[in-house]
C-alpha positions in Angstrom: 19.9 26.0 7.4 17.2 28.6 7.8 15.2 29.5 10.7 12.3 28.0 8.8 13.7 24.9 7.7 14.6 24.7 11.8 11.1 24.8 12.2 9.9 22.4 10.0 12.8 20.3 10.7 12.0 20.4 14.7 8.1 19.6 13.3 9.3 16.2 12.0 11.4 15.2 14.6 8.7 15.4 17.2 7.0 13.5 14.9 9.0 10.5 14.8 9.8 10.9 18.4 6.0 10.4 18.7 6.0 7.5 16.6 8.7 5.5 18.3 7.6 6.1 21.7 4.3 4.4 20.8 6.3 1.7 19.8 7.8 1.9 23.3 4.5 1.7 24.9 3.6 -1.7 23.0 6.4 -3.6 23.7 5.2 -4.9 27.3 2.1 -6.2 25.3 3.5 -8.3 23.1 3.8 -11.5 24.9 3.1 -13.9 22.1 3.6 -14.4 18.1 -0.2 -13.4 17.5 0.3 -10.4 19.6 2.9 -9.3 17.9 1.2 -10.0 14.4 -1.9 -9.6 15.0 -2.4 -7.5 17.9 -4.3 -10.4 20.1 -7.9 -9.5 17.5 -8.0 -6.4 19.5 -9.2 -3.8 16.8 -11.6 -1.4 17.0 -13.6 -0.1 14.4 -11.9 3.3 13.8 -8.0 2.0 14.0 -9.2 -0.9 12.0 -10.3 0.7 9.2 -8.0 3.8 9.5 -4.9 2.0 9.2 -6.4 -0.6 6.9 -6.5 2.3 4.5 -3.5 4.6 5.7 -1.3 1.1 5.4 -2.8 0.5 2.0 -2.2 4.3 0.5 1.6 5.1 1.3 4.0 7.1 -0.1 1.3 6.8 -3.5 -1.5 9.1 -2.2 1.1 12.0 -1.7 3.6 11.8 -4.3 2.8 9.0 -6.8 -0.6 10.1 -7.9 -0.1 13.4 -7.8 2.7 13.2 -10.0 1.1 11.6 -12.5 -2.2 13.9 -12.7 0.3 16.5 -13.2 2.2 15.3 -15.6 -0.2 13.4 -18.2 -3.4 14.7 -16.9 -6.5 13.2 -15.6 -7.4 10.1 -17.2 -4.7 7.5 -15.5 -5.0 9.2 -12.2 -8.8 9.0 -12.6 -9.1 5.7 -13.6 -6.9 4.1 -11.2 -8.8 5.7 -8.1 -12.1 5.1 -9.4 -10.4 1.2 -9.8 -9.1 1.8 -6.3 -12.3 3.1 -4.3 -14.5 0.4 -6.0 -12.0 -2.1 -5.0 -12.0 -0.8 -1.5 -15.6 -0.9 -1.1 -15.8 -4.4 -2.0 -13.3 -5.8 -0.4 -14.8 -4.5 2.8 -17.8 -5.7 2.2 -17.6 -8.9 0.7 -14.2 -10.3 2.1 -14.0 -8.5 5.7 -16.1 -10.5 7.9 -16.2 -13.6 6.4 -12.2 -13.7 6.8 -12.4 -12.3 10.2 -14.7 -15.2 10.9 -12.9 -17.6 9.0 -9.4 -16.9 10.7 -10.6 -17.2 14.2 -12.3 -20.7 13.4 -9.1 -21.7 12.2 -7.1 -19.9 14.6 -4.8 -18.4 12.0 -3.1 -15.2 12.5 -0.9 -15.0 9.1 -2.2 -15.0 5.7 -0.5 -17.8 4.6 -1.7 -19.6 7.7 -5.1 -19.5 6.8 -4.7 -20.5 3.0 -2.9 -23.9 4.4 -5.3 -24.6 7.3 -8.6 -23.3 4.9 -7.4 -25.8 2.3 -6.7 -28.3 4.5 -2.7 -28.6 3.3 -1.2 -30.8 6.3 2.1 -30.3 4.4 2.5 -26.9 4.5 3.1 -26.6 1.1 0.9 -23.7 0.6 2.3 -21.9 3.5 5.6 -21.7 1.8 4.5 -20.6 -1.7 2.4 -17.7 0.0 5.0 -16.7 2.2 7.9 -16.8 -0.6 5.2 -14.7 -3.0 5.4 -12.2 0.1 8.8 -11.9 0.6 9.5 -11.0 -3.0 6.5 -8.5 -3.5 6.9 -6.8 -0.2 10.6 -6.0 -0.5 10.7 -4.0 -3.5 7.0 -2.2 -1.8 9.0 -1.9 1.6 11.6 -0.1 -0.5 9.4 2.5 -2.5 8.6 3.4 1.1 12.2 4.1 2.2 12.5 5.6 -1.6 9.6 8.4 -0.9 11.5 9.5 2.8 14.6 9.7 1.4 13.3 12.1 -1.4 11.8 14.1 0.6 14.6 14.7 3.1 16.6 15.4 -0.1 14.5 17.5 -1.6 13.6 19.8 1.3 17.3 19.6 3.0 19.6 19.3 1.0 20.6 16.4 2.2 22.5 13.1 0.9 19.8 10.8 -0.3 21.2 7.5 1.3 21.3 9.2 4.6 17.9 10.4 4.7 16.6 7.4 3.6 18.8 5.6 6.2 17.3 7.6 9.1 13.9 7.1 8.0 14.0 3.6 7.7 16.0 3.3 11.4 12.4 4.4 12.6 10.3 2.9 11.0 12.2 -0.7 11.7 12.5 0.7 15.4 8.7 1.4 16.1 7.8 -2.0 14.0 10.4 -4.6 16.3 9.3 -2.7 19.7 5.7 -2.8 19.5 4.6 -5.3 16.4 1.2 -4.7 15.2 -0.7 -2.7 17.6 2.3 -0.1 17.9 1.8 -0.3 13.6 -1.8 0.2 13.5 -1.9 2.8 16.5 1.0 4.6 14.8 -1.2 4.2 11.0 -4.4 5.7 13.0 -2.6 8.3 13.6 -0.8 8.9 10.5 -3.8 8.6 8.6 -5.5 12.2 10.8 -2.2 13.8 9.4 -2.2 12.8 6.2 -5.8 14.0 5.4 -4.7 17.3 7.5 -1.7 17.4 4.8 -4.1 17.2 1.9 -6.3 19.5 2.5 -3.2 22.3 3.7 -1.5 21.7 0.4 -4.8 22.0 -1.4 -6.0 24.9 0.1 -2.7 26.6 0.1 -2.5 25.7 -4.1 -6.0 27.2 -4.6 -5.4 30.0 -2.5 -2.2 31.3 -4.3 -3.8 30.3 -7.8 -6.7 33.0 -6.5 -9.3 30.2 -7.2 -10.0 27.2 -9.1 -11.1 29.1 -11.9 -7.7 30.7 -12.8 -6.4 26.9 -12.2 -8.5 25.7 -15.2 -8.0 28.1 -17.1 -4.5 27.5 -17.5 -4.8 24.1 -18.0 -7.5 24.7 -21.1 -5.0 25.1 -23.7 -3.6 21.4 -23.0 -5.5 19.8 -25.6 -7.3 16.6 -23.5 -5.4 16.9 -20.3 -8.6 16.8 -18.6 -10.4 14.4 -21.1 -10.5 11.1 -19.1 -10.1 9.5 -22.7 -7.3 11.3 -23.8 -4.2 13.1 -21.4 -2.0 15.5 -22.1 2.2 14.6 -21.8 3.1 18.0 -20.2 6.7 16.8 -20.7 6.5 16.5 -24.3 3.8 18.5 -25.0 1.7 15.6 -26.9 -1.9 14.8 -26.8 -2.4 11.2 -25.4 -5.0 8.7 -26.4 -6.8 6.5 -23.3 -8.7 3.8 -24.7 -10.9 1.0 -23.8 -8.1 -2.1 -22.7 -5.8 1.3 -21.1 -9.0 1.5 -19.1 -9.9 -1.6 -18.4 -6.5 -2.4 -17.3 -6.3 0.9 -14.9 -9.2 0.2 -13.4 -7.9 -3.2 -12.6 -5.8 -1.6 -9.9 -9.1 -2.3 -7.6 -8.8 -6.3 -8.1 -5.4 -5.9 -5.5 -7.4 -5.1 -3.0 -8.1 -8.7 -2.5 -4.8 -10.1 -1.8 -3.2 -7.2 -0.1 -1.6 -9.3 3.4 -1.2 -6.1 5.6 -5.1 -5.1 4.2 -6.5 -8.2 5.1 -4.8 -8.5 8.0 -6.5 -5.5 9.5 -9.6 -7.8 9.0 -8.4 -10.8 10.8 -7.8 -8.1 13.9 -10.6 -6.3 14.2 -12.5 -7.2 17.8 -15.8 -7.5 16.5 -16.5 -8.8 13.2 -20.0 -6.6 13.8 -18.6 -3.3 14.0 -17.1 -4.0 10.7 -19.9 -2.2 8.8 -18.6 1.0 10.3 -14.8 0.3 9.2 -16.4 -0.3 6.0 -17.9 3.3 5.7 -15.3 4.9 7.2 -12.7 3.7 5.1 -14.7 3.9 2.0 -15.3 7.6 2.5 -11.7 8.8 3.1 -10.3 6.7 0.2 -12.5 8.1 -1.8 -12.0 11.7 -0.9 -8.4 11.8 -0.2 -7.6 10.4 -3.6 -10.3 13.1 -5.1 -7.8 15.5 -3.1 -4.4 14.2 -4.3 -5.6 13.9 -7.9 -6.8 17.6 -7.4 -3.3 18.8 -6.2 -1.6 17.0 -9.1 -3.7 19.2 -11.8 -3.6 22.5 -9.6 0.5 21.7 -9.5 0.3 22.4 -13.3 -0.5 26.0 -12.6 1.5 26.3 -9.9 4.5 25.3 -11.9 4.1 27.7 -14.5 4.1 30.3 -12.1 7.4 29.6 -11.2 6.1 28.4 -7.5 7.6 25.3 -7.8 9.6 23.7 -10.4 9.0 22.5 -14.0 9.2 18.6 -13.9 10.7 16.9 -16.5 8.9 13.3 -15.4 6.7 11.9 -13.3 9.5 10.3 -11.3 10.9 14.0 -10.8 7.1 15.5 -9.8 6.8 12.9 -6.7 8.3 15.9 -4.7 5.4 18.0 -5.9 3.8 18.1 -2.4 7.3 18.9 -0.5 8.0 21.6 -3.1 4.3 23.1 -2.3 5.2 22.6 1.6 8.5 24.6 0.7 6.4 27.6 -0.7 4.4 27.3 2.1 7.3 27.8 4.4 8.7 30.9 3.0 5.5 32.9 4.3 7.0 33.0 8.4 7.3 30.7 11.4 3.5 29.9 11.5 3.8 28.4 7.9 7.0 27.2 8.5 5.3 25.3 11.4 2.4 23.8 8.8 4.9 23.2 6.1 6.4 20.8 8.9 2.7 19.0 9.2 2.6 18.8 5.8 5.8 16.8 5.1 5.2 15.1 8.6 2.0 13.8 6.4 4.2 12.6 3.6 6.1 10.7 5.9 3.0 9.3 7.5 2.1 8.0 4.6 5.3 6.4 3.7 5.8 4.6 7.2 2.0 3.5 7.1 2.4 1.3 4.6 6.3 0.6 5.1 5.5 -1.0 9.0 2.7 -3.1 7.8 5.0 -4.8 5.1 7.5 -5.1 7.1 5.5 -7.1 9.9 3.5 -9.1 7.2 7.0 -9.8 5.5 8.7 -10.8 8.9 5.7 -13.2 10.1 6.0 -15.2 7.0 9.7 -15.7 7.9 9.6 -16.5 11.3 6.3 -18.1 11.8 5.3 -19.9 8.3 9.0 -20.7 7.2 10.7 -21.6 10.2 7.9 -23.1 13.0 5.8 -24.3 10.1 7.2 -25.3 6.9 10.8 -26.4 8.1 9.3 -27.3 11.7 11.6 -25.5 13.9 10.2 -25.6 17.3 10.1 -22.0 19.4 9.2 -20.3 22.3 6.7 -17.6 22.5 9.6 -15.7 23.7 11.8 -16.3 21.2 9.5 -16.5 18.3 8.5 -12.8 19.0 12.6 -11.9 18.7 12.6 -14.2 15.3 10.3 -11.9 14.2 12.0 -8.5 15.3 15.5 -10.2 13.2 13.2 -10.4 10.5 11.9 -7.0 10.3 15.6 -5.7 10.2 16.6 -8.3 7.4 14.0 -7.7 5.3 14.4 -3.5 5.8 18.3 -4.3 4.9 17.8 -5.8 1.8 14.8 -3.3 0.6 17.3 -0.5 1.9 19.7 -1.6 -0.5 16.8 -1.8 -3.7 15.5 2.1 -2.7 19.7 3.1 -2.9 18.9 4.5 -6.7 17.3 8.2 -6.0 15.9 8.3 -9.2 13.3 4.7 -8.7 9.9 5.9 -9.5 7.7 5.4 -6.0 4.5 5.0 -8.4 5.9 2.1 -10.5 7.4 0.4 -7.6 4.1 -0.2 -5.9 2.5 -0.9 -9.5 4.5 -4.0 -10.0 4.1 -4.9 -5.8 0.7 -4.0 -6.2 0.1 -6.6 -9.0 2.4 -9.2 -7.6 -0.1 -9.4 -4.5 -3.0 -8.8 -6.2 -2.6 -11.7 -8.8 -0.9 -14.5 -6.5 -3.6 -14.2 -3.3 -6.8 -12.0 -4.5 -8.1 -14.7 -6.1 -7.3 -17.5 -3.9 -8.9 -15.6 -1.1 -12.2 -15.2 -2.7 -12.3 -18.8 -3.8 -11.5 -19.7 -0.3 -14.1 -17.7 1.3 -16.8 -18.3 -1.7 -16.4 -21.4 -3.2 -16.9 -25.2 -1.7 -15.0 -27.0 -3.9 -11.8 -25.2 -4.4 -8.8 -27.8 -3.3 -5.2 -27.1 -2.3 -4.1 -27.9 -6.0 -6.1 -25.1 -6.8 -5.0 -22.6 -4.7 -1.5 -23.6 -5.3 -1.8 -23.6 -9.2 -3.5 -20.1 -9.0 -0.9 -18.5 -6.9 2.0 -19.8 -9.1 -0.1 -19.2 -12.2 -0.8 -15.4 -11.0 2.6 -14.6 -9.5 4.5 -16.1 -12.4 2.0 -14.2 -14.8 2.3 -11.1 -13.2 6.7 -11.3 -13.6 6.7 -12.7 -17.2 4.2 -9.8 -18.4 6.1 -7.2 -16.3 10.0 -7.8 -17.1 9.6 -9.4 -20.6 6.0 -9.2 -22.2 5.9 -4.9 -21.5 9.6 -4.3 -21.8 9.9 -5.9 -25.4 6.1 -4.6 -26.7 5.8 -1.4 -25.0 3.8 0.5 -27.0 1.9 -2.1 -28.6 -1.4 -3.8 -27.6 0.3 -5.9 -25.2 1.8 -3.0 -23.0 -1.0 -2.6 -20.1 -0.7 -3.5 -16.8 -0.1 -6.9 -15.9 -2.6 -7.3 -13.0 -5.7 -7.9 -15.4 -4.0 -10.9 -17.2 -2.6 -12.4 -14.3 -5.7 -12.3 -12.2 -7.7 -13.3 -15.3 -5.3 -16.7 -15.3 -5.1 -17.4 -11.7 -8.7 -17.5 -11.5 -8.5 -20.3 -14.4 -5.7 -22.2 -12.8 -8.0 -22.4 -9.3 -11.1 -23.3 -11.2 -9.4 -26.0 -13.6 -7.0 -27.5 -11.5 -9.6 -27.8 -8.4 -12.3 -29.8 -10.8 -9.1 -32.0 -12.4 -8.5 -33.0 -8.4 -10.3 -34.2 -5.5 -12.7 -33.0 -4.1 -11.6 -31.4 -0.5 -12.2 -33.4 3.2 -15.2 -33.6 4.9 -13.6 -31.9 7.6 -12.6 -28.7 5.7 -16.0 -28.3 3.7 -18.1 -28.9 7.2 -15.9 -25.7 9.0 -16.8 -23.6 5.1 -20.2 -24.5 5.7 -20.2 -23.6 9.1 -18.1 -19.9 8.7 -20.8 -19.5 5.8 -23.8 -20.0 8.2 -22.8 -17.1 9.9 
């Protein structure tokens, strides 16, 4: 190993050293359940919406979306964070306070929690559905996360793929079982500072060595509509694309998740004060917004920058997710200093992986121990011990997605598509008839999360894999949203009409 690699290996270490001994210091303060999950509604603005967002843009922001700028040019990578930042905006402004003022009436601290006590579902049935949905989805997203450390501990060391990813996961499941959620959002807070500190290194760095943006564009003008947000370019196969009107409208659909994302919305259940929320809003809003601008940016200057020879010709967009840890690698070669910055860098890639990868894991692990066990099979537990069902949970759950993220070549992007969708379909829009519409019943919500979950695997693993290519093949989020909504709607006018009781606390959260 090289005396720079040392360096930027010592960098990362310290790193997660830092991240489990915050862990470490939120243990003591986890005395209950909603402590652990929840974090006692002890938010403030900054970590709330910080980690909201850092939790929401993993592994994605750094190597996903990059990748796929670079390889087929802007148009997918545009419309998805244009879908994305909309989404973000309205979800913060819309859905925030109202289900920060919601859950407290109700005294839920799980999402699944507050579907069955919103709808008024004494049977728990709703609880179970929502917390199986999460299980499913969050495993495979849990795994993408372990899939993007082990690449780039590959990538930058050599090293055997399973063990890096091993190593990195043994963190992340430390840091999540020691502290729960405050020791995850204190830990995202921070993660979020380095990964916009990594962003703007790597661009810099890329623009720097290009000798200017100018010389960057010029080198991509002779791919015919790689910057076209109509048409994209296939670097791989050197074809001209074509982005029409449903690829679009189906892209963009990629903001519609943000409405059923648990470890999102649980950010807005934990906030202190559902007042400050307007600042979490413009906060977050702003950084999305930028640090996608950012990524996107790298992935089109990586064009040049491969065609220099500075870092490798891709053959996918699977194989360009390491585009930011081959540019940290360049920047390492230039002495210790770099080395040093490299090691930030790559530190931010991680950040951005275990972000997201603690959040799922606690969401995952609540519905579990808490809406599983104590609620739906009614197995009576202590404070005590319901905080260590939950800590058994986390390190199931990180088993089993340990064991899906074994294959180094899984593409981190289409991972957290199809999870992505999965939550998006089954609880966005249950959530916004919860919070904006009277009449919705338990029926309802029920038939709309099994119409959008079921909807969202039928498209996915038969509907795209035996039409790809046709009209058929776009992403299944915009049909399975589309009929979850219906299911809600239909099925909630076909039954009766909800308590008195549950209407009377909606009118009452809507007063506010």
């Amino acid at each position: 190993m090289t005396s720079n690699n040392i360096v930027i290996l010592v960098t990362i270490v310290a790193y997660l050293i830092g991240m489990v001994l915050i862990g470490v210091a939120f243990t003591k303060k986890n005395k209950s359940s909603d402590d652990f999950y929840l974090g006692g509604r002890k938010l403030g603005p900054l970590v709330t919406a910080m980690s909201a967002e850092a939790s929401d843009m993993s592994g994605w922001l750094l190597m996903g979306l990059p990748a796929v700028a670079l390889m087929t040019g802007l148009p997918e990578a545009f419309w998805t964070a244009l879908g994305l930042a909309v989404g973000t905006y309205i979800n913060w402004l819309i859905v925030a306070k109202r289900l920060r003022v919601y859950s407290q009436k109700l005294d839920a601290f799980t999402l699944p929690d507050f579907f069955s006590r919103r709808f008024g579902d004494k049977a728990h049935i709703i609880t179970a559905i929502s917390a199986i949905f999460i299980v499913i989805f969050f495993v495979p997203y849990t795994a993408s996360g372990f899939a993007a450390c082990g690449k780039l501990f590959s990538s930058l060391f050599g090293m055997d793929y399973m063990t890096a990813m091993l190593i990195s996961a043994a963190v992340i499941v430390l840091y999540c079982t020691l502290g729960g959620f405050l020791a995850a959002s204190t830990t995202d807070f921070i993660q979020s500072i380095i990964m916009t500190v990594a962003l703007l290194v790597v661009l810099g760095f890329s623009e720097g060595i290009m000798h200017g943006f100018d010389n960057v564009f010029a080198n991509i003008a002779e791919l015919d509509g790689y910057l076209d947000i109509f048409k994209g370019f296939n670097v791989a196969t050197g074809e001209t694309l074509s982005y029409g009107a449903l690829p679009v409208a189906s892209t963009l659909a990629w903001g519609l998740g943000y409405f059923g994302m648990p470890h999102i919305l649980l950010r807005f259940m934990a906030i202190e004060d559902e007042n400050k929320l307007k600042l979490s809003r413009r906060v977050a809003s702003v950084w999305v917004v930028i640090s996608m601008g950012i990524a996107v940016l790298i992935g089109i200057t990586g064009y040049s920058l491969m065609k220099s020879g500075i870092i490798p010709t891709y053959e996918s967009a699977s194989a360009a997710e390491t585009i930011i840890v081959d540019i940290a690698k360049a920047i390492s070669g230039y002495g210790y200093i770099p080395a040093l910055v490299a090691g930030i860098i790559l530190a931010g890639i991680l950040a951005s992986t275990m972000s997201t990868a603690d959040s799922q894991l606690l969401a995952a692990a609540s519905s579990i121990s808490q809406n599983l066990i104590q609620e739906t099979f009614r197995v009576k537990l202590s404070q005590k011990a319901s905080v260590w069902i939950a800590r058994i949970s986390v390190i199931l759950i990180s088993v089993v997605a340990v064991f899906l993220a074994s294959d180094p070549n899984s593409s981190v992007f289409q991972i957290v598509s199809f999870a992505w969708a999965g939550f998006g379909a089954v609880f966005g829009p249950i959530m916004l008839f919860a919070l904006f519409w009277k009449r919705t019943t338990k029926w309802g919500a029920l038939a709309g999360m099994l119409a959008g979950g079921i909807t969202v695997l039928v498209w996915k693993l038969v509907i795209r894999a035996n039409f790809a290519g046709t009209v058929l093949d776009f992403y299944e989020l915009l049909p399975a949203f589309i009929l979850a909504c219906v299911a809600v709607v239909v099925t909630s006018l076909l039954t009766k009409a909800p308590e008195k009781e549950v209407t009377d606390t909606f009118e009452a959260v809507k007063a506010k």
